[in-house]
One Martini backbone bead per residue (centre of mass of N, CA, C, O) as a GRO file, in nm:
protein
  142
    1UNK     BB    1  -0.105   1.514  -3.957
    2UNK     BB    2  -0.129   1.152  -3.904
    3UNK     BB    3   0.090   0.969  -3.881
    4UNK     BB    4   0.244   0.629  -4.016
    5UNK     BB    5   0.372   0.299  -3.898
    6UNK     BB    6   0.416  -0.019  -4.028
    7UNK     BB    7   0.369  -0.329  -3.876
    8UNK     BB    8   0.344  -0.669  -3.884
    9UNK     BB    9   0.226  -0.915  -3.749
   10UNK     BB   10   0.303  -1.182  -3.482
   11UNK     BB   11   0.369  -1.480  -3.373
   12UNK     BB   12   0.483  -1.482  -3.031
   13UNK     BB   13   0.718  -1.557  -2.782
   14UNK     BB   14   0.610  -1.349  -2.571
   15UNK     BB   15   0.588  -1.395  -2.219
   16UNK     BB   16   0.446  -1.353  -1.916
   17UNK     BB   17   0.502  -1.406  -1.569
   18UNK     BB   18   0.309  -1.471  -1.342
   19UNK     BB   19   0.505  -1.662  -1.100
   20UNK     BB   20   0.634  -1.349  -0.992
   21UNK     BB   21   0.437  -1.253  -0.809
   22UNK     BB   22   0.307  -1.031  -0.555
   23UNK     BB   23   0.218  -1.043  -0.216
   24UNK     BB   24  -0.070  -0.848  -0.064
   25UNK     BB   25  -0.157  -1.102   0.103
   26UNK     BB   26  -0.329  -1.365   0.098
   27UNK     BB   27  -0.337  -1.662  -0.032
   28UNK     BB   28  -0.502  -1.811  -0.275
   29UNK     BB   29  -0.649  -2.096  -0.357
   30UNK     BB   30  -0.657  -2.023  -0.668
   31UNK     BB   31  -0.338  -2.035  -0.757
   32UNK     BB   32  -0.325  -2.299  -0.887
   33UNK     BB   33  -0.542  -2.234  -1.152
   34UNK     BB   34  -0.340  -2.061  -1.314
   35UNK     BB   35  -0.213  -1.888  -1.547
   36UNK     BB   36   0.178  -1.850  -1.574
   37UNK     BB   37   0.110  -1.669  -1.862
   38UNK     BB   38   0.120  -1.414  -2.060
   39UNK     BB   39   0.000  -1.333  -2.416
   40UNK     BB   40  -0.073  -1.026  -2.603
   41UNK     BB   41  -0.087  -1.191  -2.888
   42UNK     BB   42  -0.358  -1.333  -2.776
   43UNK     BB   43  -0.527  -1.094  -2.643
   44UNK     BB   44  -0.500  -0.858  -2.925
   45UNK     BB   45  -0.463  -1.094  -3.202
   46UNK     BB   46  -0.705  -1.284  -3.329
   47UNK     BB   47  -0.586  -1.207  -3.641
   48UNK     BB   48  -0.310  -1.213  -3.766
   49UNK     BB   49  -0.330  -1.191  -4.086
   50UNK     BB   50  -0.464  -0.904  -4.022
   51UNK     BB   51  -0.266  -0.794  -3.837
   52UNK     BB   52  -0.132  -0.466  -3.750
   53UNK     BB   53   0.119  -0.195  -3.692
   54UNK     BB   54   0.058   0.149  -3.584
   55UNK     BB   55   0.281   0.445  -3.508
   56UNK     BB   56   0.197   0.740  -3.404
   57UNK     BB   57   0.191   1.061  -3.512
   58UNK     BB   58   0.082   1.271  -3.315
   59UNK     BB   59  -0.277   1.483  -3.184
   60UNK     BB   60  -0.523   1.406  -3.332
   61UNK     BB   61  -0.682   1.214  -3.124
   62UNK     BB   62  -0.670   1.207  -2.792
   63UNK     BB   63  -0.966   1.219  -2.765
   64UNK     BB   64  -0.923   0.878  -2.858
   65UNK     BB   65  -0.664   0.753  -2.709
   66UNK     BB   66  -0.456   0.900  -2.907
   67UNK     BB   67  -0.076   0.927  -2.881
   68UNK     BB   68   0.219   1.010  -2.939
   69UNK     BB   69   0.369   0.702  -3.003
   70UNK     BB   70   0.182   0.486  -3.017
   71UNK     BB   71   0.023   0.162  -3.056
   72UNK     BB   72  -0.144   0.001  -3.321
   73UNK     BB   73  -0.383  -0.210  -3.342
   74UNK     BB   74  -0.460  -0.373  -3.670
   75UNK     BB   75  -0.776  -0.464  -3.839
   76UNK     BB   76  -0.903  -0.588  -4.123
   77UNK     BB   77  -1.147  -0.763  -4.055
   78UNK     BB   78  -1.317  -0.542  -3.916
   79UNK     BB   79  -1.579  -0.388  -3.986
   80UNK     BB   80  -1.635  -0.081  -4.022
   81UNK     BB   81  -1.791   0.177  -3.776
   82UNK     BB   82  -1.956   0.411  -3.708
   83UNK     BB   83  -1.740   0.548  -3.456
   84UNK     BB   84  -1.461   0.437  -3.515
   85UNK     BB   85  -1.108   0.371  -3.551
   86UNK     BB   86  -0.919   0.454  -3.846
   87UNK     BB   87  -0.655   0.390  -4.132
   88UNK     BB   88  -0.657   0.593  -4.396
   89UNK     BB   89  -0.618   0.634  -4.748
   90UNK     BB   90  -0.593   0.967  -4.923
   91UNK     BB   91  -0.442   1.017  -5.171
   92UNK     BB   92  -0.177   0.860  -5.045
   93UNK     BB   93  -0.262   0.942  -4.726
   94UNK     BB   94  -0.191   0.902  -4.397
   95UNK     BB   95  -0.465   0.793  -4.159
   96UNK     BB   96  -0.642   0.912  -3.871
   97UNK     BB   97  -0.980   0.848  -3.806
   98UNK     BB   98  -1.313   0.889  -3.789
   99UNK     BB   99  -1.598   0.732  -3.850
  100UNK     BB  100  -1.866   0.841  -4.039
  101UNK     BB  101  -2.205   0.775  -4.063
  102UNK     BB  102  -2.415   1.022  -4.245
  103UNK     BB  103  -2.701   1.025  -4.468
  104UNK     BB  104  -2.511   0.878  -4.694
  105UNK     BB  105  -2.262   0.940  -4.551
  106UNK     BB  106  -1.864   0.974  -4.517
  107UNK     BB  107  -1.658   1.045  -4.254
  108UNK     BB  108  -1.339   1.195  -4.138
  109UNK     BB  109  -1.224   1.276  -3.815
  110UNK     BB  110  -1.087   1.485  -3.614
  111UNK     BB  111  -1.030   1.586  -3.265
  112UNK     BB  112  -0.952   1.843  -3.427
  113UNK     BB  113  -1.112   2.150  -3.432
  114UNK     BB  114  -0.916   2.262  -3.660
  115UNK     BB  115  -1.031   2.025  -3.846
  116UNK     BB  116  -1.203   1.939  -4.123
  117UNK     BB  117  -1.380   1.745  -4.234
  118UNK     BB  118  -1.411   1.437  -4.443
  119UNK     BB  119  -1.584   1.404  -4.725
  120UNK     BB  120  -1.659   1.110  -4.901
  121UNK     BB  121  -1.621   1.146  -5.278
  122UNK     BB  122  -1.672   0.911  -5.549
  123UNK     BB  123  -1.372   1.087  -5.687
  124UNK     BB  124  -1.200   0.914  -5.482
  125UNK     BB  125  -0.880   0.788  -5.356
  126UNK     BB  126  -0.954   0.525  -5.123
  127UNK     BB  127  -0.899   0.347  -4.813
  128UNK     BB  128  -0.977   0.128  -4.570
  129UNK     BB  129  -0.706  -0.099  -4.362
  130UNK     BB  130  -0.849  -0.052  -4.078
  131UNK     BB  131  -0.897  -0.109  -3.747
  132UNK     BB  132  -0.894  -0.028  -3.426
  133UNK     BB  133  -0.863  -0.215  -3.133
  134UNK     BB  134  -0.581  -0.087  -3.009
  135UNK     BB  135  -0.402   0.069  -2.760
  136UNK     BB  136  -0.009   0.114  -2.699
  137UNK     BB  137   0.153   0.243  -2.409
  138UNK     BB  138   0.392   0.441  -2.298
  139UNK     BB  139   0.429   0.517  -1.905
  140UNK     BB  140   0.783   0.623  -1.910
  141UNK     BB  141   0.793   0.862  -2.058
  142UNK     BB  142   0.904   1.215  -2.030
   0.00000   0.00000   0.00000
């Protein structure tokens, strides 16, 4: 099953400096007026209070864009809907999985055709903990 770890968003001062681009070409009339700076705590924590980082361990999403070791930005404030990437704890196993509402069912789907859908049951205990709104991939990984 996919597991993981999880650490509060927080507002960072980590920009990337934008004024040291390399020009491939001729330079644009328009960067006197860009932004010199670019925050992706700005760009993909829209709700900080609301969002934390869960790190994946394992490739049961692949398919959906999620794999081992990738850092999860997960939204409390989002509302869940059939078909995204939620957080999920059942029965206090943590999992990523997809949602689907289908006939007034509800499914946590893994990626991985080896596993069976999980049908949520009026007396399992479950909490949908939040949704994934981004997925932050080290590119650099041997």
């Amino acid at each position: 099953m996919q597991n993981m770890k999880a650490k509060d968003a927080h507002k960072s001062t980590n920009y990337l400096n934008l004024a040291e681009n390399e020009q491939t070409g001729f330079p644009s009339p328009a960067n006197d007026h860009l932004e010199h700076t670019l925050s992706l705590d700005e760009l993909i924590v829209k709700r900080p209070a609301s969002t934390f980082y869960v790190r994946a361990e394992g490739n049961e999403m692949n398919t959906s864009g999620i794999r081992d070791q990738d850092l999860l930005v997960v939204d409390r404030s989002v509302k869940p809907s059939s078909g995204q990437v939620v957080i999920v704890a059942i029965e206090e196993e943590c999992l990523v999985r997809k949602l689907i509402i289908r006939g007034g069912h509800i499914y946590l789907i893994s990626d991985q055709n080896d596993r069976q859908p999980i049908r949520v049951k009026p007396e399992m205990n479950w909490i949908i903990w939040g949704t994934v709104t981004h997925v932050i991939r080290n590119m650099t990984k041997a």
